[in-house]
TIRO-2110 file (N, C-alpha, C; in Angstrom, 1 decimal):
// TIRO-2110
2.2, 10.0, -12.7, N, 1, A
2.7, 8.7, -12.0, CA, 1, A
1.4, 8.0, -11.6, C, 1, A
1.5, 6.4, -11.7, N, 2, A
0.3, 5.8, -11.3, CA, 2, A
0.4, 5.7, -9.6, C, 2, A
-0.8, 5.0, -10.0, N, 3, A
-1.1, 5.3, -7.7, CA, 3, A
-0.3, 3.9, -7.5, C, 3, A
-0.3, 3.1, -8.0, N, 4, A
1.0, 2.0, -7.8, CA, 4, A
2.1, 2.2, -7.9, C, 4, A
2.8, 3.7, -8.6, N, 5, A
4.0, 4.0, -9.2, CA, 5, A
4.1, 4.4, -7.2, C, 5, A
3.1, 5.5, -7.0, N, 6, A
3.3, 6.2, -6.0, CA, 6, A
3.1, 5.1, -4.6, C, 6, A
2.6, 4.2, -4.3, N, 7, A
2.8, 3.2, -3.6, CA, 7, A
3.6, 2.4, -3.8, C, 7, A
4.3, 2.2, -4.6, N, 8, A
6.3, 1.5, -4.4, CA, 8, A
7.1, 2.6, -4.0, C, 8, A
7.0, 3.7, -4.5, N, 9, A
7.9, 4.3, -3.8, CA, 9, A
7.8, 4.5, -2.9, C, 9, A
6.8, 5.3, -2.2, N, 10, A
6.3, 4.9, -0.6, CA, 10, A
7.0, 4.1, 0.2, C, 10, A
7.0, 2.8, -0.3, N, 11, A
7.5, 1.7, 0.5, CA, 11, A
8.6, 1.2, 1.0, C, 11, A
8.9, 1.5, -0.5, N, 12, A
10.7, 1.3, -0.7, CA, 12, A
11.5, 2.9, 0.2, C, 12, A
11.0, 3.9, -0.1, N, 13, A
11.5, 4.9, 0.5, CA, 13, A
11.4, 5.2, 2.1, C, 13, A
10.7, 5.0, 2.3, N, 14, A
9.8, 4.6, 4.2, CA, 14, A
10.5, 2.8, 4.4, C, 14, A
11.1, 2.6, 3.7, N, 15, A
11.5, 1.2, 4.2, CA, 15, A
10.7, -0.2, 5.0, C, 15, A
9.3, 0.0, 4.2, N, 16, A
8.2, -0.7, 4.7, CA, 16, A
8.4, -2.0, 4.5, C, 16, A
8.0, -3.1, 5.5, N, 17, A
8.0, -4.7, 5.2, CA, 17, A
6.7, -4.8, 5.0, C, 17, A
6.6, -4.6, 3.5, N, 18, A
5.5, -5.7, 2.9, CA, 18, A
4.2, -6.7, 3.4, C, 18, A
5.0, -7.5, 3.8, N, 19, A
4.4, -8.7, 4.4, CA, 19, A
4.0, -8.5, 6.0, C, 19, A
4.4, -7.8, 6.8, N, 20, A
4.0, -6.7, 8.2, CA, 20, A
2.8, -6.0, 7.9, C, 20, A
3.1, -5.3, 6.9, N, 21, A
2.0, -4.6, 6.1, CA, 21, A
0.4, -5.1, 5.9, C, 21, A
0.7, -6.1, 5.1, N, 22, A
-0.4, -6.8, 5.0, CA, 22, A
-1.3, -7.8, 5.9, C, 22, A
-0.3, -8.1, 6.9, N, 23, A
-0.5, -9.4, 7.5, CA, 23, A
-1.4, -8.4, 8.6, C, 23, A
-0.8, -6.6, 9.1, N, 24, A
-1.6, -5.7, 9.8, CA, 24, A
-2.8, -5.5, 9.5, C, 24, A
-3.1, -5.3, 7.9, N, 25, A
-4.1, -5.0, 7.3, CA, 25, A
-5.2, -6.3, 7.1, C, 25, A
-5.2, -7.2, 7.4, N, 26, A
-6.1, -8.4, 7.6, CA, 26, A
-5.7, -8.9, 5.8, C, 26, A
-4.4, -9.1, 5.1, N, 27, A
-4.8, -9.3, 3.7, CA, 27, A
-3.4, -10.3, 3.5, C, 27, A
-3.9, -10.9, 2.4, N, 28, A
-2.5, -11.9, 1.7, CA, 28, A
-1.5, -11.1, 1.2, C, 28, A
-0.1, -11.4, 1.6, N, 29, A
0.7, -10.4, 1.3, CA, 29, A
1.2, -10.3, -0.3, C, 29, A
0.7, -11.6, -0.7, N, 30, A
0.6, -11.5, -2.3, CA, 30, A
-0.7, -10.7, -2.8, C, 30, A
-1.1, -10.6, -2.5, N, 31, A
-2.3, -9.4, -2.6, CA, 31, A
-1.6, -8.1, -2.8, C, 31, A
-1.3, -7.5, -1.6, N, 32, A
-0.2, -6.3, -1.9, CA, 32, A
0.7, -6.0, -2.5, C, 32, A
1.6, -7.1, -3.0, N, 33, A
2.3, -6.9, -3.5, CA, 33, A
1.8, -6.6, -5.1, C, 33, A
0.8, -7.6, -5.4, N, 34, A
0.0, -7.4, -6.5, CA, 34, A
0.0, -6.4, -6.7, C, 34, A
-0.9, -5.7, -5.7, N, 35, A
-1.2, -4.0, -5.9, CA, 35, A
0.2, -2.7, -6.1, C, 35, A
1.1, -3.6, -5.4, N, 36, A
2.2, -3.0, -5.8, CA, 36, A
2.6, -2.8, -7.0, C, 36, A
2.9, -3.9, -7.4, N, 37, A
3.7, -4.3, -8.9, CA, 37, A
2.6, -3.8, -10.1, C, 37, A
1.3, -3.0, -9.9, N, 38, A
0.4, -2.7, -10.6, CA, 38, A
-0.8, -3.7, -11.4, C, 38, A
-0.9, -5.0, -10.6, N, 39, A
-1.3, -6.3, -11.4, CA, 39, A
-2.4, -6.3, -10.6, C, 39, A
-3.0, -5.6, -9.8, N, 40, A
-4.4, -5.7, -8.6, CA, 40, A
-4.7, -4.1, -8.6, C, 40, A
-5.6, -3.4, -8.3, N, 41, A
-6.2, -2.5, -8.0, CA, 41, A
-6.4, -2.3, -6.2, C, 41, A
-6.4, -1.5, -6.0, N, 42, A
-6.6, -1.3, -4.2, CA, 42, A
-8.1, -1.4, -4.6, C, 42, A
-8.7, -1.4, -3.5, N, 43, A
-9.9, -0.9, -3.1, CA, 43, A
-10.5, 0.2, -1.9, C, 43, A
-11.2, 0.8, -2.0, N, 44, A
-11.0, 2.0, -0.7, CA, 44, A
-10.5, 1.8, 0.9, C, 44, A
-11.3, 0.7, 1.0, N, 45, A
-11.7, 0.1, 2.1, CA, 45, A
-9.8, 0.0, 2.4, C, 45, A
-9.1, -0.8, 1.6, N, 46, A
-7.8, -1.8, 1.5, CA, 46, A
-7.0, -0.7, 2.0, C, 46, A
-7.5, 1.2, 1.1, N, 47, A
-6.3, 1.9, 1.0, CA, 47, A
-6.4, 2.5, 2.4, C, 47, A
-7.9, 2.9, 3.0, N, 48, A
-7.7, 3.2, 4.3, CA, 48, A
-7.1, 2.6, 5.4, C, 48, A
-7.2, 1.4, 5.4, N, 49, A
-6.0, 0.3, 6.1, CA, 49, A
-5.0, 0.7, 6.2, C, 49, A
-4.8, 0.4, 4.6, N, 50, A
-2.9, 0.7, 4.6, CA, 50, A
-2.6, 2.0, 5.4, C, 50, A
-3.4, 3.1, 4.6, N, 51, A
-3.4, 4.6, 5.4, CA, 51, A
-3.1, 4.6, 7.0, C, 51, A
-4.1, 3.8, 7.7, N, 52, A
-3.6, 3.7, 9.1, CA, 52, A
-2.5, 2.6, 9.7, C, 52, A
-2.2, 1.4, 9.2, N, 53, A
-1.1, 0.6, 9.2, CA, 53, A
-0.1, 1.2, 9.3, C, 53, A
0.2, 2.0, 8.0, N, 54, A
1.6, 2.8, 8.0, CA, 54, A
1.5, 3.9, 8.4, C, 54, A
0.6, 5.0, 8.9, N, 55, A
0.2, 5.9, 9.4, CA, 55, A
0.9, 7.1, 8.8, C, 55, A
0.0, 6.7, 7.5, N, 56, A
0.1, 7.8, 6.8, CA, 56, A
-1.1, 8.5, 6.1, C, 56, A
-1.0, 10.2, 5.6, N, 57, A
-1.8, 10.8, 5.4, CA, 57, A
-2.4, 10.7, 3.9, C, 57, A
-3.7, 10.0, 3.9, N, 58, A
-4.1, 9.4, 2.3, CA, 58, A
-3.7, 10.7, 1.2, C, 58, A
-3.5, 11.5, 1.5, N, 59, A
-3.5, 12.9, 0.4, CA, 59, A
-2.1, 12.8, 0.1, C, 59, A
-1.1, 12.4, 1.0, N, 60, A
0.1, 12.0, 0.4, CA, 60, A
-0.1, 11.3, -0.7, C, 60, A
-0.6, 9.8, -0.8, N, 61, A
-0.3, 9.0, -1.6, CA, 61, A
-1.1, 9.9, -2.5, C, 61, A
-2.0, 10.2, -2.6, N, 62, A
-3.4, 11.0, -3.6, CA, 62, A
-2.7, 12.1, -5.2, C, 62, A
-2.0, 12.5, -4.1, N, 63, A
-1.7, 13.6, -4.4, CA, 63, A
-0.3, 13.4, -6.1, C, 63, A
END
């Protein structure tokens, strides 16, 4: 599964708002969603954000 496959589900399953998400993370929520829909790349920096935004353990998504 790609790491975008595993970051929609994430979201959708945790029932995450998107746009909350991003707007926490200092980023355009069309950015994220980008990265969602597999059309952008995260960057480290982005995924440790998200990691604490949603307050979750990066080896989840990793894994």
């Amino acid at each position: 599964m790609a790491f975008h496959d595993k970051l929609s589900e994430f979201i959708k399953t945790n029932h995450i708002n998107q746009a909350a998400v991003a707007r926490d993370m200092g980023i355009d929520s069309a950015k994220l969603n980008a990265t969602v829909n597999g059309n952008r790349k995260m960057d480290v920096d982005e995924f440790k954000k998200f990691c604490e935004v949603v307050k979750v353990n990066p080896i989840v998504l990793l894994e």
